[in-house]
N, C-alpha and C positions, 0 to 999 in steps of 0.2 A: 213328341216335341218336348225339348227341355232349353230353359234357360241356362245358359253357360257362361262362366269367367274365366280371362285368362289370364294372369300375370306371376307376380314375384310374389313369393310367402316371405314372409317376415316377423320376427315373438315381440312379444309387447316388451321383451327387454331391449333387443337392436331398437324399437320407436323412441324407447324414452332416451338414449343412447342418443340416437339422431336428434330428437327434442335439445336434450344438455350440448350438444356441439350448436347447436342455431340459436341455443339462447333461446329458447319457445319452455317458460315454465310449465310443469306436470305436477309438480308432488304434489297438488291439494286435489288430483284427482285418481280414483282405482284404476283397474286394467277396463275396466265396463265401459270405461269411456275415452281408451287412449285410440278405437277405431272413428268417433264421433269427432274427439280432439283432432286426430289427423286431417280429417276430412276438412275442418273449419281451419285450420294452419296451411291445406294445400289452398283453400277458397282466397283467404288473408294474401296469400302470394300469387292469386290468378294462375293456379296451376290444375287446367283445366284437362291436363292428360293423362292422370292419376286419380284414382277414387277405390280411399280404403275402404273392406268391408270384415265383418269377423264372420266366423267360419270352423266348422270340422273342418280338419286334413290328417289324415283321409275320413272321410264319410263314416260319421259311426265312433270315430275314437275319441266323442269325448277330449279330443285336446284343440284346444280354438288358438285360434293363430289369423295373422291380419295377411288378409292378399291386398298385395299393392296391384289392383286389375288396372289393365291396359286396355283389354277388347272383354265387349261382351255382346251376347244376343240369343236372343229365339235360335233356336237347330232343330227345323223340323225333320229331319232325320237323325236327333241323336235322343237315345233316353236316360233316364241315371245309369244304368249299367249298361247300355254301351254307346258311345258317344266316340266323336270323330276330337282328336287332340288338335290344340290350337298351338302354330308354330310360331317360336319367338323371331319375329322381322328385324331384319336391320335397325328401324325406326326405333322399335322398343329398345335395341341394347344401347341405342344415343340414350334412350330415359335412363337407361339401367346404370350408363356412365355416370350421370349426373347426382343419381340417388346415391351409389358408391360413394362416389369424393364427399359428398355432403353427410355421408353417415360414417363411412372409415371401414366399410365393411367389403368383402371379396365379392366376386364373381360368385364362386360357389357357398358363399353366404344367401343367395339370393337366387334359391331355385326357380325354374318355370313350370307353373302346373296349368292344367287346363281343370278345373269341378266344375260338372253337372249341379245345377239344384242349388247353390251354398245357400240356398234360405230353408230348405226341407220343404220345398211347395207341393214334391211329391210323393 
């Protein structure tokens, strides 16, 4: 059993990017806190269908990058290394249009990953 995330990756540059087009101030804060800031800017707008979190991608490389998750839960059939992918629904690519126009950013600016674990719980 592992807990999984599924949404859109996105670097703390596209956040602050999106931050300066919304008009939502950053600079008096590092990257440590642009997944916390996100988090209280989506609360701020009652945007209760997103929740960023930081993260390895991939598992192990040392480079952290913010998933904008969609879906997440317990998979008692899946474990870090092998785990069942979560497919991106209709519903999310309505979010995905929204997040787009509001950051300037493509389609494939804004992969879908499914990670096992993103906290290392196991």
């Amino acid at each position: 059993m592992v807990f999984k995330v599924a949404g859109w990756i996105i670097s703390f540059e596209q956040v602050r990017t999106w931050f300066d087009r919304q008009g939502f101030k950053h600079d008096h804060f590092g990257d440590e806190f642009v997944g916390v800031s996100l988090n209280d800017w989506f609360e701020e707008r009652n945007i209760d269908y997103l929740w960023a979190i930081v993260t390895d991608y991939p598992r192990g490389s040392a480079q952290p990058v913010i998933v904008l998750v969609r879906r997440r839960r317990e998979d008692p059939k899946s474990t870090v290394s092998y785990y069942y992918r979560v497919r991106e629904l209709d519903a999310d690519r309505e979010v995905k249009k929204q997040v787009m126009e509001e950051t300037g950013l493509n389609d494939e600016d804004l992969p879908w990953v499914t990670i096992p674990d993103p906290f290392f719980m196991n």
